[in-house]
KOLLUMNU-198884 format. One record per residue: residue number from 0; residue in one letter; x negated, y negated, z of N, C-alpha, C, CB in turn. Coordinates in steps of 0.02 Angstrom, whole numbers, plus 50000, padded with zeros to 5 digits. Atoms other than C-alpha are relative to their C-alpha. Last residue first. Glycine has a CB too. Layout:
BEGIN
  pos  code   n_c1   n_c2   n_c3  ca_c1  ca_c2  ca_c3   c_c1   c_c2   c_c3  cb_c1  cb_c2  cb_c3
  NUM     A      X      Y      Z      X      Y      Z      X      Y      Z      X      Y      Z
...
//
This chain:
BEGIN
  pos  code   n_c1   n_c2   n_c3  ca_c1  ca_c2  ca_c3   c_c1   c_c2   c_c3  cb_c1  cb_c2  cb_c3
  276     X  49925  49967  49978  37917  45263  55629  50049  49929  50056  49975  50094  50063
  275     X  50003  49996  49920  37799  45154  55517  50086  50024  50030  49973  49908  50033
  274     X  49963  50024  49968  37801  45173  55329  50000  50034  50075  50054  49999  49963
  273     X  49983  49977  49980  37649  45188  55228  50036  49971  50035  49975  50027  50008
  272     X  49994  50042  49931  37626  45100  55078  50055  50046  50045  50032  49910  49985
  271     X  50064  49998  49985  37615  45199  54898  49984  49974  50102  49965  49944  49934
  270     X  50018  50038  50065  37781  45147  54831  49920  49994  50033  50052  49915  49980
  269     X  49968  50030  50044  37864  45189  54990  49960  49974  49953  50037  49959  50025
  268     X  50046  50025  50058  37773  45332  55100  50055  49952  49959  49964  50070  49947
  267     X  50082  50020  49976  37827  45420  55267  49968  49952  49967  49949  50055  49992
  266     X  50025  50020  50057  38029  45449  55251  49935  49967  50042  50053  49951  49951
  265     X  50007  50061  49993  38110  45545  55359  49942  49986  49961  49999  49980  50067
  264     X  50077  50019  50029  38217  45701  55311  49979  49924  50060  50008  49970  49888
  263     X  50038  49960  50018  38346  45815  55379  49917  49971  49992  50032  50025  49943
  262     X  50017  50025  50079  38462  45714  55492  49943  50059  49982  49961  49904  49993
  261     X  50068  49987  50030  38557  45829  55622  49975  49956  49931  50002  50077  49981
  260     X  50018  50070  50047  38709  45751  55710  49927  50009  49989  50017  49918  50039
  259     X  49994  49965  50079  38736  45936  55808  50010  49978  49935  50044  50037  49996
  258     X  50048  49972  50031  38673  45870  55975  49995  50045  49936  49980  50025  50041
  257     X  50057  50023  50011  38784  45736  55971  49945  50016  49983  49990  49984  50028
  256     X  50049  50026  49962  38939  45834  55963  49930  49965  49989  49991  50041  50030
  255     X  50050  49961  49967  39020  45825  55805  49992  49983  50040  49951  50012  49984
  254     X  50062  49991  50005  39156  45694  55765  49959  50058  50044  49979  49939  50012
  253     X  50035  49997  49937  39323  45742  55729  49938  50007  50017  50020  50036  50028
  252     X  50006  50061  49988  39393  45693  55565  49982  49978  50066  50051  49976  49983
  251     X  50049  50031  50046  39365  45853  55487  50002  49935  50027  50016  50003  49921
  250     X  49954  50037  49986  39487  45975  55600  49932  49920  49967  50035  50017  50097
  249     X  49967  49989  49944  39410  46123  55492  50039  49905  50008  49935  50035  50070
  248     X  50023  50024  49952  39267  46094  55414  50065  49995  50031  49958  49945  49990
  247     X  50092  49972  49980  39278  46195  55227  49991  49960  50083  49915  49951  49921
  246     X  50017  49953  50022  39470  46199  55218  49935  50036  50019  50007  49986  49948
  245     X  49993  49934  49952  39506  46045  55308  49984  50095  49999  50066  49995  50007
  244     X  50041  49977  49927  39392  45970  55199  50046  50017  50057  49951  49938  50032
  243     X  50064  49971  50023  39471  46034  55030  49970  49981  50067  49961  49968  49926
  242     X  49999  49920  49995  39654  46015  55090  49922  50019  50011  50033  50039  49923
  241     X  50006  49967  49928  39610  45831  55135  50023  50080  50010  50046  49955  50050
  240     X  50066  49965  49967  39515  45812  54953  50016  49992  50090  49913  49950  49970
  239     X  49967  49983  49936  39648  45845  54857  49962  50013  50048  50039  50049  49998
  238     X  49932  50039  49996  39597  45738  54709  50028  50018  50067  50055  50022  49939
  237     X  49941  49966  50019  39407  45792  54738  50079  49972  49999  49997  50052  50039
  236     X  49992  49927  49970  39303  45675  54710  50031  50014  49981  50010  50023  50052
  235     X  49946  49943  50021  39225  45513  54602  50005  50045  50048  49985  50039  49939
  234     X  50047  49925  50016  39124  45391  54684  50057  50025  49958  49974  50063  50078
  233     X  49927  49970  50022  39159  45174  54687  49969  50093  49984  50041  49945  49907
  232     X  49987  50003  50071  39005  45075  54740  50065  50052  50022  49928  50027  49938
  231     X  49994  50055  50024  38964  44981  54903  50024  50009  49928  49941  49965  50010
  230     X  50024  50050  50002  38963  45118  55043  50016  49943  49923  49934  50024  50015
  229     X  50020  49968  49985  39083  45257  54957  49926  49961  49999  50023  50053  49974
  228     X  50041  50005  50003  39257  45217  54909  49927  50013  50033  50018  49972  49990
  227     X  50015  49991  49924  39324  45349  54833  49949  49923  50017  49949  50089  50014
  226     X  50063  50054  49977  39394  45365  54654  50011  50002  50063  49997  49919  49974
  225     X  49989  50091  49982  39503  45504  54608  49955  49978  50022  50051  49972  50050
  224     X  50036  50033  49925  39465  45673  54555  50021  49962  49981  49928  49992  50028
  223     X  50034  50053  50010  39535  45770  54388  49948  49960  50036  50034  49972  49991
  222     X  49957  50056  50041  39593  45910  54481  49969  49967  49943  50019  49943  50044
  221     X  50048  50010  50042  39479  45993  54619  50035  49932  49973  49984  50063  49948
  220     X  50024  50047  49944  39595  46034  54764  49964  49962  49940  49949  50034  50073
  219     X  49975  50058  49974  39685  46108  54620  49973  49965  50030  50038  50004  50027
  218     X  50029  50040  50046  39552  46238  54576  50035  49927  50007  50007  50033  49929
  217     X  49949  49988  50059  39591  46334  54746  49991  49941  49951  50081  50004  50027
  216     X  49926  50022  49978  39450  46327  54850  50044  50002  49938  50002  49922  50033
  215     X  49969  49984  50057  39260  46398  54867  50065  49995  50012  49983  50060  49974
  214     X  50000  50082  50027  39159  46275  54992  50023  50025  49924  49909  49948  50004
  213     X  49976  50028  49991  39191  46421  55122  50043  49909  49972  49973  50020  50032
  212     X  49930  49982  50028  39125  46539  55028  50052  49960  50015  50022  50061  50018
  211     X  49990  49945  50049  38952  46452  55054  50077  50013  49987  49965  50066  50028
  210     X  49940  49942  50000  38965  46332  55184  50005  50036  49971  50051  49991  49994
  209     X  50016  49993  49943  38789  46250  55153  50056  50046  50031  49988  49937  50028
  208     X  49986  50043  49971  38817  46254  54965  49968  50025  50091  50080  49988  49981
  207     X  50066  50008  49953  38765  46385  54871  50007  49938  50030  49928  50001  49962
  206     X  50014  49948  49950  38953  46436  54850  49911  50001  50016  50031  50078  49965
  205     X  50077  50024  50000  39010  46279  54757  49969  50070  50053  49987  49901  50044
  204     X  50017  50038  49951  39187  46293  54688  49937  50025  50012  50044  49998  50054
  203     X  50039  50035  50006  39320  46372  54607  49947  49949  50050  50031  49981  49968
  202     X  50046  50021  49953  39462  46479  54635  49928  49965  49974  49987  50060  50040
  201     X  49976  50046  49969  39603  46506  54511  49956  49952  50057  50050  50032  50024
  200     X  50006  49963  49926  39470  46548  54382  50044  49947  50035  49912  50008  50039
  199     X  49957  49932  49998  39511  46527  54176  50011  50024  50089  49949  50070  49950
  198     X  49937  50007  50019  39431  46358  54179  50061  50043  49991  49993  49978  49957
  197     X  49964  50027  49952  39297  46388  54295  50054  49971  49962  49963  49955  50044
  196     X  50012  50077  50039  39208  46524  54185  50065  49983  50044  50004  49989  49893
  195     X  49954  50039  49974  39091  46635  54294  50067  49949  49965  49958  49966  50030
  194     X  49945  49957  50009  38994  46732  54204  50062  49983  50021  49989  50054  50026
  193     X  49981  50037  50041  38873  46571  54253  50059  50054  49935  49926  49962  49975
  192     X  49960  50038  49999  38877  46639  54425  50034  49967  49943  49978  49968  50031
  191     X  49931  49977  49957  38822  46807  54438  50041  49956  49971  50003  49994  50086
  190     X  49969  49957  50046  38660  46766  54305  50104  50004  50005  49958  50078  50022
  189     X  50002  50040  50042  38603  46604  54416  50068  50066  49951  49907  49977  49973
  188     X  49948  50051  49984  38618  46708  54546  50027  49985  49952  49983  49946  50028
  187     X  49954  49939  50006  38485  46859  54459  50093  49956  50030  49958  50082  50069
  186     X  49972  49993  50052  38398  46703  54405  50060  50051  49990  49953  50011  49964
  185     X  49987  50068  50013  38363  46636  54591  50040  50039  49902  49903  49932  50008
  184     X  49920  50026  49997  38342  46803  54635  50037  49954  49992  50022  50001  50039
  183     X  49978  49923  50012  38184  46853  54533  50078  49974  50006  49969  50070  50067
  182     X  49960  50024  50055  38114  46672  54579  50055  50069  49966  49941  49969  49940
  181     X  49942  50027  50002  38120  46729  54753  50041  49965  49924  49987  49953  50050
  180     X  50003  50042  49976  38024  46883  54735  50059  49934  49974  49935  49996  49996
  179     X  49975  50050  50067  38045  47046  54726  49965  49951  50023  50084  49978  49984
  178     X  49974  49964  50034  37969  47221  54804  50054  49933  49972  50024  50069  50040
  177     X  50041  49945  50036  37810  47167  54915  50052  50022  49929  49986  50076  50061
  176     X  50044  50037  50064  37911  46981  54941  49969  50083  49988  49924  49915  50026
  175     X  49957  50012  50055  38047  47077  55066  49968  49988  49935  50039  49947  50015
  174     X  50030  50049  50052  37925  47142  55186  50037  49990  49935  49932  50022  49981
  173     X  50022  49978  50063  38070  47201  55296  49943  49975  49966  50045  49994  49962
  172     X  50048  49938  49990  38058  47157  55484  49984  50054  49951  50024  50036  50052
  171     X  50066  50022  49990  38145  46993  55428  49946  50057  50003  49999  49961  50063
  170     X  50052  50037  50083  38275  47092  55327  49953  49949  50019  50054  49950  49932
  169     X  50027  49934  50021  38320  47197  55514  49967  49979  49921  50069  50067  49999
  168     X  50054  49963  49944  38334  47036  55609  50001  50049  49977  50010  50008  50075
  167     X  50042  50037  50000  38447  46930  55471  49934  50036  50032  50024  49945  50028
  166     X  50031  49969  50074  38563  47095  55442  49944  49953  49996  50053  49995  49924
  165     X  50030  49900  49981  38591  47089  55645  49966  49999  49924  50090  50093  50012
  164     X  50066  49990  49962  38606  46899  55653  49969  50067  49993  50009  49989  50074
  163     X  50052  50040  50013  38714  46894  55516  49960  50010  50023  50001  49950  50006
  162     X  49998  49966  50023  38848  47037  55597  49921  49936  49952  50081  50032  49983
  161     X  50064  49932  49981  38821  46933  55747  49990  50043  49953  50016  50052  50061
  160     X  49954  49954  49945  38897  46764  55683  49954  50088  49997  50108  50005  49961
  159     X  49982  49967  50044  38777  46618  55637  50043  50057  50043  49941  50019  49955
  158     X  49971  49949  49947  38734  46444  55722  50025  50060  49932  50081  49958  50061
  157     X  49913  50010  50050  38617  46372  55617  50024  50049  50036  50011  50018  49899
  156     X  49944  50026  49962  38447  46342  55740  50082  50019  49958  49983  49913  50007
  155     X  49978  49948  49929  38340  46473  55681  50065  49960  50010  49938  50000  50084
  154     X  49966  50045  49936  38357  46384  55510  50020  50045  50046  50066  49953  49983
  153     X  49920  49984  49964  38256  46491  55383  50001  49962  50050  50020  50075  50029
  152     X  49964  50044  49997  38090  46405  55321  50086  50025  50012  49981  49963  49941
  151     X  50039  50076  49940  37948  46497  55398  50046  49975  49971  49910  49952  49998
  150     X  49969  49983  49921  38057  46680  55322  49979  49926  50032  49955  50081  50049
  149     X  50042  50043  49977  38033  46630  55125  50011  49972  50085  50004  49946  49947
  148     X  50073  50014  50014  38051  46762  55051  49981  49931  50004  49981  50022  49934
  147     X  50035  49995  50004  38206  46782  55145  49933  50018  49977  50017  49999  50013
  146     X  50039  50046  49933  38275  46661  55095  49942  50035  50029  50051  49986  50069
  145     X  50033  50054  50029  38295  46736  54909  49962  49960  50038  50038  49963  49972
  144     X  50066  49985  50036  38347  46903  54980  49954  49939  49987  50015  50034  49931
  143     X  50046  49975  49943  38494  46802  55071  49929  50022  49998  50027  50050  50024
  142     X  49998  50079  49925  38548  46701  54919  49968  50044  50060  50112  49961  50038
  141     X  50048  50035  50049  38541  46872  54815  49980  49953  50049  50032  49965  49927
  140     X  50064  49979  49994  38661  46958  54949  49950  49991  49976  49997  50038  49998
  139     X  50028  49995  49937  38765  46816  54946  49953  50029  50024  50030  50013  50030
  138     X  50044  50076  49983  38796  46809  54766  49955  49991  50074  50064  49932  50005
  137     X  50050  50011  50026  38836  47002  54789  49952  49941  49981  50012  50021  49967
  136     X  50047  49971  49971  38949  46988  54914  49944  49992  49982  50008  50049  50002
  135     X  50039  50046  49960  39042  46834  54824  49956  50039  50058  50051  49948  50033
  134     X  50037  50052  50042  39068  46955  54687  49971  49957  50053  50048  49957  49947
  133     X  50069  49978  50016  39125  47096  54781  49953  49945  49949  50008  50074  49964
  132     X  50022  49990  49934  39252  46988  54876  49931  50040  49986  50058  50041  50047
  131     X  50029  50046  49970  39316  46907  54713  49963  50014  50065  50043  49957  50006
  130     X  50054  50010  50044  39336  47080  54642  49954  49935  50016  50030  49996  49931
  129     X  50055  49934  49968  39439  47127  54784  49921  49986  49961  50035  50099  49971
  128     X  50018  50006  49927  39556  46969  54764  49926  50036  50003  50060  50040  50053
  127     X  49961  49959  49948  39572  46978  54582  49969  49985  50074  49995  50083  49980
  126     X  49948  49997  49963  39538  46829  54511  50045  50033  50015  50018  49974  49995
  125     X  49965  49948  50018  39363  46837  54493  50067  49977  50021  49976  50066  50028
  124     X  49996  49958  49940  39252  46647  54552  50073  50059  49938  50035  49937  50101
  123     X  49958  49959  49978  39225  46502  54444  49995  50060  50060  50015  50021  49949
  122     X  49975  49937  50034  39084  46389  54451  50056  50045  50012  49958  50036  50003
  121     X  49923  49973  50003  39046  46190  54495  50003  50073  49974  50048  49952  49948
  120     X  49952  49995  50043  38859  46180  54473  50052  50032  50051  49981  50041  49934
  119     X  49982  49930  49981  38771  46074  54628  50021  50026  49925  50067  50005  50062
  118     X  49939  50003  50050  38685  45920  54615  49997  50082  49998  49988  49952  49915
  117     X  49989  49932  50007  38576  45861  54782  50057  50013  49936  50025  50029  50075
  116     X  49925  49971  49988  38511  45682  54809  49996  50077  49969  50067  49948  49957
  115     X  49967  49959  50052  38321  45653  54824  50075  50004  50010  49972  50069  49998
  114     X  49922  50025  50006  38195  45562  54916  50035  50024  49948  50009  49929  49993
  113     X  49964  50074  50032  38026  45638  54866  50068  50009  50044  50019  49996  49896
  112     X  49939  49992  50071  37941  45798  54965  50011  49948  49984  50072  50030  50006
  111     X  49973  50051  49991  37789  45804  55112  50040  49998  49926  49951  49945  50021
  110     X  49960  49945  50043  37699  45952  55157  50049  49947  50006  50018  50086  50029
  109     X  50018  49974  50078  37559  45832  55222  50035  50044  49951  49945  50034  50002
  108     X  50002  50041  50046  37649  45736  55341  49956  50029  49930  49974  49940  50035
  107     X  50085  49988  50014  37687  45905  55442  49985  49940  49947  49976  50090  49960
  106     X  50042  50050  49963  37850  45872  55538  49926  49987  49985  50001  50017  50067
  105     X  50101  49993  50012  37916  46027  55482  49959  49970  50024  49967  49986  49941
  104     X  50019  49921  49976  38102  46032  55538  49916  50025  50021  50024  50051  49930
  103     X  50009  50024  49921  38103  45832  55523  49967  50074  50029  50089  49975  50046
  102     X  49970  49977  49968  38058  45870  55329  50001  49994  50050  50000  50034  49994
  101     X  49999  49930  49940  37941  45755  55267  50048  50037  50019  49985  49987  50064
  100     X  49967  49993  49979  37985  45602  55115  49973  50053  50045  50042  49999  49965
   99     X  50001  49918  49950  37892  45511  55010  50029  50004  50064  49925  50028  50021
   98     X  50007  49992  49933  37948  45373  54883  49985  50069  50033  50055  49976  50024
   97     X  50012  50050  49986  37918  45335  54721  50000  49994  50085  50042  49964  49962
   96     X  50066  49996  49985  37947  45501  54659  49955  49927  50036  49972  50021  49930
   95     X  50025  50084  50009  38131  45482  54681  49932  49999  50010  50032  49943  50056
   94     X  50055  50027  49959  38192  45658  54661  49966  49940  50008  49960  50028  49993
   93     X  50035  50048  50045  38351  45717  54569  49941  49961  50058  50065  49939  49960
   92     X  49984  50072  49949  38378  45887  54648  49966  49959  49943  49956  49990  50097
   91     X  50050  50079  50030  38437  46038  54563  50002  49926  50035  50029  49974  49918
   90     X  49977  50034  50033  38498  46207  54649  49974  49936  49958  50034  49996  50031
   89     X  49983  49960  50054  38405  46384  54676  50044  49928  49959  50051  50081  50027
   88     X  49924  50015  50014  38302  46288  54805  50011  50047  49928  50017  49904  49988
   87     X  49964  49942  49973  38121  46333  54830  50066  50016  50011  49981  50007  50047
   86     X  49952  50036  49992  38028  46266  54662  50043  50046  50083  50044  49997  49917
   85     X  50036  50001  49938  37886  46386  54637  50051  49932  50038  49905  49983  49985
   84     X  49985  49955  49975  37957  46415  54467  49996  50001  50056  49982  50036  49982
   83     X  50053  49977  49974  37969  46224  54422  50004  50076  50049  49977  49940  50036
   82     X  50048  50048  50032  38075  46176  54293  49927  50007  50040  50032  49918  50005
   81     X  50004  49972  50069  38208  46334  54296  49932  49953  49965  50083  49988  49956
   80     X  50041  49919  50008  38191  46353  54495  49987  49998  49933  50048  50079  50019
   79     X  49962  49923  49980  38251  46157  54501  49965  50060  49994  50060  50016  49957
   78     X  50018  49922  49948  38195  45979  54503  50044  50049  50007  49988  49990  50077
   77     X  49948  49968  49997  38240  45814  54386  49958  50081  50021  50048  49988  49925
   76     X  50020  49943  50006  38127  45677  54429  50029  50054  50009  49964  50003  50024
   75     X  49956  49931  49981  38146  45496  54436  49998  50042  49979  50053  50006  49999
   74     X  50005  49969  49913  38024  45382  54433  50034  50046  50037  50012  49956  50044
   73     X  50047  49957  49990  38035  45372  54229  49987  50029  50085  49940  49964  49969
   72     X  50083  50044  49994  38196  45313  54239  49937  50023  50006  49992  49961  50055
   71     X  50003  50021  49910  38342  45441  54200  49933  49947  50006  49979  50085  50063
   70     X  49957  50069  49985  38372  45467  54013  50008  49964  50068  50069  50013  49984
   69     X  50005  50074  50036  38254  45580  53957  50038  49940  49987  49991  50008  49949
   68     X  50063  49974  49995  38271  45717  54099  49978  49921  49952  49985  50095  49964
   67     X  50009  50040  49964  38450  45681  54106  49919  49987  50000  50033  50018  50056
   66     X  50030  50051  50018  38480  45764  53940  49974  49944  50049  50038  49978  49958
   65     X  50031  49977  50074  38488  45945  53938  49955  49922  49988  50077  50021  49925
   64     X  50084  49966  49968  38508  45958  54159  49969  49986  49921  49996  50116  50034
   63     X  50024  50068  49974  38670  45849  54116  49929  50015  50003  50032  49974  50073
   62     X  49995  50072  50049  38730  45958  53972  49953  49953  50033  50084  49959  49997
   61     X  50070  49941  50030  38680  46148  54113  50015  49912  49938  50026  50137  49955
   60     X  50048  49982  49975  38820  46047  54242  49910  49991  49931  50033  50079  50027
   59     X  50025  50049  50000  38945  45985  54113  49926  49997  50050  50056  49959  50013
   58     X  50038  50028  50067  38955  46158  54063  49975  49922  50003  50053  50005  49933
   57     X  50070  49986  50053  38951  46207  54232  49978  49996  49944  49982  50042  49994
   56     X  49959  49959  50026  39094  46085  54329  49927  50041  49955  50073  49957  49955
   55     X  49981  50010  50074  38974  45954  54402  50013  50078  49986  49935  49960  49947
   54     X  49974  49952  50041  38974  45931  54599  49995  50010  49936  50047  50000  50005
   53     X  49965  49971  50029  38869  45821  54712  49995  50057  49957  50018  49965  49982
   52     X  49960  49942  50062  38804  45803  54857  50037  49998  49964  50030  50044  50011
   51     X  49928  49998  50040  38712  45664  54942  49987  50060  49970  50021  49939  49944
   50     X  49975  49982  50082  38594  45660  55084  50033  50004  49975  49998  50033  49973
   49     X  50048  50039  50024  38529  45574  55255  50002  50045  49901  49916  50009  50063
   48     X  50001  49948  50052  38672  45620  55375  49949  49952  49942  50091  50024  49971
   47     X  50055  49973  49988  38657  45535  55546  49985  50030  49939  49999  50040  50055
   46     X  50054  50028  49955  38791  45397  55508  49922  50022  50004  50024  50009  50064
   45     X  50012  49998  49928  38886  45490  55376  49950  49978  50036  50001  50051  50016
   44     X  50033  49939  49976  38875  45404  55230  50016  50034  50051  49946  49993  50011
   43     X  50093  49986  50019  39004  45315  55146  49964  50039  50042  49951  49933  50003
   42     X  50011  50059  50048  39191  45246  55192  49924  50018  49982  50011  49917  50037
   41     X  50043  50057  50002  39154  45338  55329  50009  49960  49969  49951  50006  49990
   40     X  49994  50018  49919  39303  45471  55382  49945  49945  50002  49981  50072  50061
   39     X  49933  49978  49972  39325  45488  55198  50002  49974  50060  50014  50072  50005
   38     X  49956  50063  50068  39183  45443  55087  50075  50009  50033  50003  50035  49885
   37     X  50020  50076  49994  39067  45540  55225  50059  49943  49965  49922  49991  49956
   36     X  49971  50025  49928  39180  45684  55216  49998  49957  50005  49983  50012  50053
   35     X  49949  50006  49992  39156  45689  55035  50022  49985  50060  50021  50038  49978
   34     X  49976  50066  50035  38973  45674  55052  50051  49973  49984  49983  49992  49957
   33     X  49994  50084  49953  38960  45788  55176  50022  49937  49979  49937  49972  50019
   32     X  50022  50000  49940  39025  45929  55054  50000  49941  50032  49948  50023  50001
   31     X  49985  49961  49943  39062  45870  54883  49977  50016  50046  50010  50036  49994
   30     X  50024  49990  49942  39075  45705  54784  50017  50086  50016  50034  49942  50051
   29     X  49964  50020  49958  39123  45743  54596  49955  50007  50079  50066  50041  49988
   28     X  50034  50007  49932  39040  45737  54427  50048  50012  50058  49970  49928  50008
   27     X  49953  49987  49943  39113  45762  54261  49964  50006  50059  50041  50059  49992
   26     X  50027  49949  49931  39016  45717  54129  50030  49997  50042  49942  49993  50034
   25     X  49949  49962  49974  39071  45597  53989  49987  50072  50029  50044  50003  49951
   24     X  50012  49943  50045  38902  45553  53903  50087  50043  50016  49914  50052  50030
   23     X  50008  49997  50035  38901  45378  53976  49998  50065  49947  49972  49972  50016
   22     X  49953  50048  50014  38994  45392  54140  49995  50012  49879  49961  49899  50054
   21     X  49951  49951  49995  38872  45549  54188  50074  49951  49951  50013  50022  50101
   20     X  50012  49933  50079  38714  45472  54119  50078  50024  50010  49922  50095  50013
   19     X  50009  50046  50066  38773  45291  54227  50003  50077  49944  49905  49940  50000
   18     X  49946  50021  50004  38817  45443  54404  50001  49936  49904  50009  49962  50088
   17     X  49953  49932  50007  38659  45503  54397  50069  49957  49956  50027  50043  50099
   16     X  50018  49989  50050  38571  45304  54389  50027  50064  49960  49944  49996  50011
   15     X  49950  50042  50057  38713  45257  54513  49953  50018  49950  50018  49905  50008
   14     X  49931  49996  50021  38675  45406  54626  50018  49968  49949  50039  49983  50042
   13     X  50019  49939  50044  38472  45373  54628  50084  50023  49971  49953  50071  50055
   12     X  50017  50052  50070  38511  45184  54694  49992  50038  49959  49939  49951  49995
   11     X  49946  50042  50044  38632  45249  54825  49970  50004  49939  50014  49920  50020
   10     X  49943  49961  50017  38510  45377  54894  50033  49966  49956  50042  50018  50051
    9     X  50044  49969  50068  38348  45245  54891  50056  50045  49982  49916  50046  50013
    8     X  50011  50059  50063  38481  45126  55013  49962  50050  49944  49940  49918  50026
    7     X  49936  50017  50037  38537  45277  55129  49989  49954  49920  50046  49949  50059
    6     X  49979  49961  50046  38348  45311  55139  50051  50020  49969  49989  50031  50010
    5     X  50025  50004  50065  38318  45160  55195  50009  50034  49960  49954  49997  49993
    4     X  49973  50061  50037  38457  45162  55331  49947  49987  49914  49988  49923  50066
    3     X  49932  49957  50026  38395  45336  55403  50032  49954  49936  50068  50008  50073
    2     X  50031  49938  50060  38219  45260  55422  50068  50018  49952  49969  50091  50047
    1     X  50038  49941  49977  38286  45110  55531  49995  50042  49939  50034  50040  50063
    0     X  49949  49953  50024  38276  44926  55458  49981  50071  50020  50009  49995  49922
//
């Protein structure tokens, strides 16, 4: 079996334990990003894609973070900036300690992470225009500060547009860490967003995401969600979810070029026993 394929299988099996707290406590979950695509143009993963995302609205968000902790299997492991400061994500991953994992980027078997899916909070957004534009500045400028302090893991490769490149190449040649650091902005986010409330906002949606503003949409797309299916079990998304990925990806059912079918991880370690490439 290849790498990608196992780690599809440890993904699934961490989803349905998520997904059981979410059923049982009434939690609102929903596919987003790849993982919606995937459940769309795949029926399940994307081929090269080696993680899940989801969504939870933020009170059901900050509920799930209260009790998953003692209701998930012991091998699983709930990760974020608020459980471990030194954490480098601002969002929460559920981690499968049972298995280890490398970054491809890194390639260093000793800086080596768990198998994990990704859970986002759902948050509002202003609804004045202008206000929404200085709001998602300021998230942004946090999120940027936050990376860089930590310049060895920015993605040279992500294509970006020149006004990026220029503020990226003058805040590398800053020492950013002498005057904050990243947990600093992780709370000062945290602060922006949960001011936020997504039942009063027409716009809604996931802005530390990989698209950022782009993965903020009119609350409709949202809805209730409908079922998806999504390899062998049933997901929740968005209801309108071909507005929502034409929105964030454009003509969405057209595959990438080849050289832009990036997986992230590969897996080194299962239950102690190393696995061969």
């Amino acid at each position: 079996m290849e790498n990608i394929e196992r780690l599809h299988q440890i993904d699934i099996e961490i989803v349905k334990e998520v997904v059981k707290i979410c059923d049982k406590h009434n939690l609102l979950y929903y596919m987003i990003g790849g993982t919606m695509l995937g459940a769309i143009r795949h029926k399940g993963f994307i081929p090269w894609d080696d993680d899940v995302d989801l969504g939870m609205p933020r009170e059901d968000y900050e509920e799930f973070l209260k009790i998953a902790s003692k209701e998930l299997p012991d091998y699983l492991k709930i990760v974020n900036y608020r459980t471990d400061p030194k954490y480098q994500y601002y969002i929460t991953r559920v981690l499968d300690t049972n298995t280890k994992v490398i970054e491809e980027r890194i390639g260093n078997d000793s800086k080596y992470t768990h198998a994990s899916i990704d859970i986002f909070p759902i948050d509002g957004t202003p609804n004045n225009v202008l206000f929404r534009k200085i709001y998602f500045f300021r998230v942004l400028s946090h999120r940027a500060l936050m990376s860089l302090c930590y310049k060895d893991s920015i993605d040279r490769k992500r294509k970006r547009g020149l006004i990026e490149k220029a503020f990226l190449w003058i805040m590398e040649h800053i020492p950013v860490e002498k005057f904050t650091t990243p947990y600093k902005q992780k709370c000062k986010i945290d602060r922006l967003m949960r001011k936020q409330d997504v039942k009063r906002s027409k716009y809604i949606g996931n802005i530390m995401g990989a698209y950022r503003t782009r993965e903020i949409v009119p609350k409709e797309f949202y809805g209730k969600g409908k079922f998806y299916q999504f390899e062998d079990i049933q997901l929740r998304g968005l209801a309108m979810y071909d507005e929502y990925l034409k929105h964030t990806y454009g003509n969405y059912m057209e595959l990438p070029p080849e050289d832009k079918r990036k997986t992230h991880f590969k897996i080194i370690e299962i239950h102690g026993e190393k696995v061969a490439d």
